[in-house]
C-alpha positions in Angstrom: 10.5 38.0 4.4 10.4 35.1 6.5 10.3 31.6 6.7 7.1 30.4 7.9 6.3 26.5 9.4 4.7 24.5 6.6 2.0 23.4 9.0 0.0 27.0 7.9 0.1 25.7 4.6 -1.9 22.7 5.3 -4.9 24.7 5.6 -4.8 24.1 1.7 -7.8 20.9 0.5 -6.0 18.7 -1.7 -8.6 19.5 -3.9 -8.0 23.3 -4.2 -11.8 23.8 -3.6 -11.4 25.4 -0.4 -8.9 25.7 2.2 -9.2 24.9 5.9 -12.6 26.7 6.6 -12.3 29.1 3.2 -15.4 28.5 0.8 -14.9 29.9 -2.8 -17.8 31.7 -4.1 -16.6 31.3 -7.6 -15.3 34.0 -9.3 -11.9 34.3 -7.2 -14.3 35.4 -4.7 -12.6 33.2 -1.1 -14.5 33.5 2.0 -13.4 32.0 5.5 -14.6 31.9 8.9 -11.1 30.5 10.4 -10.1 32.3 13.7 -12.2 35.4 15.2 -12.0 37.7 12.2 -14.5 37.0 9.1 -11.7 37.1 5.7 -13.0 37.9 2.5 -10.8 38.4 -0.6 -11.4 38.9 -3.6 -8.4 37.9 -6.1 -10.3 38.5 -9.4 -8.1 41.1 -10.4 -4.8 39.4 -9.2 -5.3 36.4 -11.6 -6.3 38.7 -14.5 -2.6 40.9 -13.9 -1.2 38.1 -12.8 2.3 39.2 -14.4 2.2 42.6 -12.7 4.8 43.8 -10.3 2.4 44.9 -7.9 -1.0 42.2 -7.4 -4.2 43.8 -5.7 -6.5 42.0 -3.8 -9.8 43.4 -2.3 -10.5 42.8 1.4 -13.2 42.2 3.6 -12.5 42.3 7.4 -15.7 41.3 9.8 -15.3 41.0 13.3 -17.0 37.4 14.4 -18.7 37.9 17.7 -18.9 41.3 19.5 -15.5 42.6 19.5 -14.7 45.6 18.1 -11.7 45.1 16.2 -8.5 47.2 14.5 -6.6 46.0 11.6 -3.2 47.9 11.2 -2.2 47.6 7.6 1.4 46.0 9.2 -0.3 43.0 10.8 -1.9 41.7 6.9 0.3 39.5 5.4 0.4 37.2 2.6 2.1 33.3 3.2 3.4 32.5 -0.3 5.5 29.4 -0.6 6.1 29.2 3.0 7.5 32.8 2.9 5.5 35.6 4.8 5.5 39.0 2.7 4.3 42.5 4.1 2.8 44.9 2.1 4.3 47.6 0.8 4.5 51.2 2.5 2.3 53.3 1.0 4.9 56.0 -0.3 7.1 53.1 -1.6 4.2 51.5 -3.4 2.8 55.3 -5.1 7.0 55.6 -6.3 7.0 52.6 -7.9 3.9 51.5 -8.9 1.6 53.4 -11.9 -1.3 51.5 -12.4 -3.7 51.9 -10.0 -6.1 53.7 -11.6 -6.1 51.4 -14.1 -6.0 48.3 -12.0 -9.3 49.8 -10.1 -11.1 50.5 -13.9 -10.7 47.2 -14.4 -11.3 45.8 -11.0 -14.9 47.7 -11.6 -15.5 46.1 -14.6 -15.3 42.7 -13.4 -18.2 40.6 -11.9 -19.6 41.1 -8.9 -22.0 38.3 -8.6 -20.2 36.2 -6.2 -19.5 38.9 -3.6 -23.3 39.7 -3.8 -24.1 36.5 -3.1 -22.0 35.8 -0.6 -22.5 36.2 2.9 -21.1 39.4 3.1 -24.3 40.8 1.8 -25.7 40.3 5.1 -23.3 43.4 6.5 -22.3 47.1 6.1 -18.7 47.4 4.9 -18.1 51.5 4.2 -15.1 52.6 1.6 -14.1 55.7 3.1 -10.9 54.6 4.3 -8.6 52.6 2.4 -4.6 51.1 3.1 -4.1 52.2 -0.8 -6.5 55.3 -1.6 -5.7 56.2 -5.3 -5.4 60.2 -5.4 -8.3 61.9 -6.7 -11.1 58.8 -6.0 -12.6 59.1 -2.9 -11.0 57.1 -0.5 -9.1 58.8 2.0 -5.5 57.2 3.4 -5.6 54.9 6.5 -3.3 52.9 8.7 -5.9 51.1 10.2 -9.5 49.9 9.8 -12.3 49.4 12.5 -14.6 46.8 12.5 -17.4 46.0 15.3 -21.0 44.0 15.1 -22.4 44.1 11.3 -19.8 46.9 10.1 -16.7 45.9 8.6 -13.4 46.9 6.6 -13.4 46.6 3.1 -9.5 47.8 1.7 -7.3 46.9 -1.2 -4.3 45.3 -0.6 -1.4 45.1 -2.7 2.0 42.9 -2.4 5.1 42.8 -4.6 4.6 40.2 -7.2 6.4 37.4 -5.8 6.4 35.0 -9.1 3.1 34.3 -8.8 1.6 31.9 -12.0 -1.7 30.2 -12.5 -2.8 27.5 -10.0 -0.8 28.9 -6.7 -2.2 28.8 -3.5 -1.7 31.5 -1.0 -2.9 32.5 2.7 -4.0 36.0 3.5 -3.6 36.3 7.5 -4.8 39.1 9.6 -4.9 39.8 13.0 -6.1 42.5 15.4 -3.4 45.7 16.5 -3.8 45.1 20.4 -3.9 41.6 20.7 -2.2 39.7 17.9 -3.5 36.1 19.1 -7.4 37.2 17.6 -7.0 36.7 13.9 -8.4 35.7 10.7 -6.7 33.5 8.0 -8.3 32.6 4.4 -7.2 31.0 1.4 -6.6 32.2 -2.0 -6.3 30.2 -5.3 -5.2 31.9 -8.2 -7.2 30.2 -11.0 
């Protein structure tokens, strides 16, 4: 972890409605057009296991323009409390963590209704590839997602539980394997 300048954290609205450029769709559903790559996350299932030691968040990564775009899993990264947090390695995260399969039954269960009426029903975002495929359900294992014109990368992601408790704001930044300066940054309230 490291220290990051409070000056990404004012991307935050007072107000907690949005942050920077990041709309929220309602139902934990954050959307935001900030930098060159479209950021979608959906958090629905991080506020309901709040406690857990692992949180999952569910991704949507749209190149804005006509790039065609890679996202390594090692250049997503979570700004919590001005510290920057990586995600987990895959093998650490499968040792240590058991409830996946739950945490995806219940992330099914949940209501889409904001993601389909978001913008993002306007593209194509396959789930073939995934940073954190559970064994046995489809997805197969990736390092890195592609994204070009009206296709995009749709992943979970999953960081180490850093304290997080009702009401905290954190920043989901992402940016592209060969050059690091096009990025995406959006905005996540855990109400």
């Amino acid at each position: 972890m490291k220290t990051i300048s409070s000056s990404l954290m004012i991307i935050f609205f007072l107000a907690g409605a949005g942050f920077g450029q990041t709309i929220d769709e309602g139902q934990s559903v954050f959307v935001s057009r900030e930098g060159d790559i479209l950021v979608a996350i959906d958090a629905a299932l991080a506020v309901r296991k709040i406690d857990s030691p692992y949180i999952m968040f569910v991704a949507f990564f749209l190149a804005q323009g006509n790039d065609s775009l890679s996202i390594h899993r090692d250049d997503v990264t979570m700004i919590y409390k001005d510290q920057e947090y990586k995600m987990p390695t895959l093998e650490e995260w499968r040792k240590e963590y058991r409830a996946s399969q739950n945490d995806m039954t219940l992330y099914n269960s949940l209501g889409k209704e904001a993601l389909a009426n978001s913008e993002l029903r306007h593209y194509h975002f396959p789930w073939d590839y995934d940073y954190f495929p559970i064994l046995g359900r489809g997805q197969r294992q990736t390092d890195q997602g592609s994204l070009a014109g009206t296709i995009g990368f749709m992943t979970k992601l999953y960081f180490k539980n850093p304290g997080f408790k009702k009401g905290d704001e954190l920043v989901i930044v992402v940016k592209d394997r060969k050059n690091p300066e096009i990025k995406g940054i959006c905005g996540v309230l855990l109400k």
